[in-house]
C-alpha positions, -999 to 999 in steps of 0.1 A, spaced: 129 100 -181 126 103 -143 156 129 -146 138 150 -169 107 150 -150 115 140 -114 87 130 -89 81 153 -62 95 135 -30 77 147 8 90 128 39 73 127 69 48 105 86 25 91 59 -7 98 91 0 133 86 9 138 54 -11 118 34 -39 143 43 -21 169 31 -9 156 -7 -49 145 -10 -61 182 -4 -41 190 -34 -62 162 -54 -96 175 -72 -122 158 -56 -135 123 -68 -103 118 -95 -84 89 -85 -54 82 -63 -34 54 -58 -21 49 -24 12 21 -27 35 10 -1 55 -21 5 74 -34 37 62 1 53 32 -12 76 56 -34 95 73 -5 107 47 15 117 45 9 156 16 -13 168 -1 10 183 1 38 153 -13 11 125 -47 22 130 -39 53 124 -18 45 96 -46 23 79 -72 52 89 -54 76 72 -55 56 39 -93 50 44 -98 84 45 -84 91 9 -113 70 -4 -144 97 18 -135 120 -9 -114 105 -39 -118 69 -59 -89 49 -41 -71 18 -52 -46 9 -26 -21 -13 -36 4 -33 -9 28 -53 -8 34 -66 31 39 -93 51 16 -115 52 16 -149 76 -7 -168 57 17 -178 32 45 -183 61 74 -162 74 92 -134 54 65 -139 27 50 -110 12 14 -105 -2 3 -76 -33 -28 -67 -26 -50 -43 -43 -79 -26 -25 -104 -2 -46 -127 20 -24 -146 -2 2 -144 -32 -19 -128 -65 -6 -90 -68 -7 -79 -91 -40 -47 -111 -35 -25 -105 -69 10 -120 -59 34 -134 -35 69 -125 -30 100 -127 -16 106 -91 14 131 -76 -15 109 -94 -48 138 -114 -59 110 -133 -71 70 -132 -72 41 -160 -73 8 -162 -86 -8 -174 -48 -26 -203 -63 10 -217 -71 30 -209 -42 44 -238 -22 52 -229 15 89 -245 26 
């Protein structure tokens, strides 16, 4: 299927492009934002940036932002899925492993 119909790919810096592939959007229809094991990379001082420019998506669309990074309160090398819509709190869906070799409700995950 994907080689019948295959996504459109842009590289670049998500800060600056992000903008960009939004304009395209009709106002107010939905768009989901999705990254995993990115926000680590982003330089310290770029993650506000990077987060801003995410926020920015929902000002004019109806944003659900789905991630899936690190995330210490479950320990080291442990990843979190999180889904954000609009300004609503962050929900907690899963757990998992850096590469998803495997995935956890949180209420079941055992540290160790």
């Amino acid at each position: 299927m994907v080689a019948a119909d295959p996504p459109r790919m842009v590289a670049g810096d998500a800060v600056e492009v992000l903008p960009r592939l939004v304009a395209d959007v009709p106002r107010g229809t939905p768009v989901v934002v999705f990254h995993a094991a990115t926000r680590l990379h982003v330089p310290a001082d770029r993650r506000d940036g990077f987060d801003g420019a995410i926020a920015a998506v929902g000002r004019t669309h109806a944003l659900f932002h789905l991630s899936l990074e690190e995330s210490r309160e479950f320990g080291p090398l442990v990843f979190a899925a999180c889904l954000r819509h609009g300004d609503t709190a962050e929900r907690l869906l899963a757990i998992a492993d850096g590469h998803v070799e495997w995935m956890a409700a949180p209420e079941t995950f055992r540290a160790g």
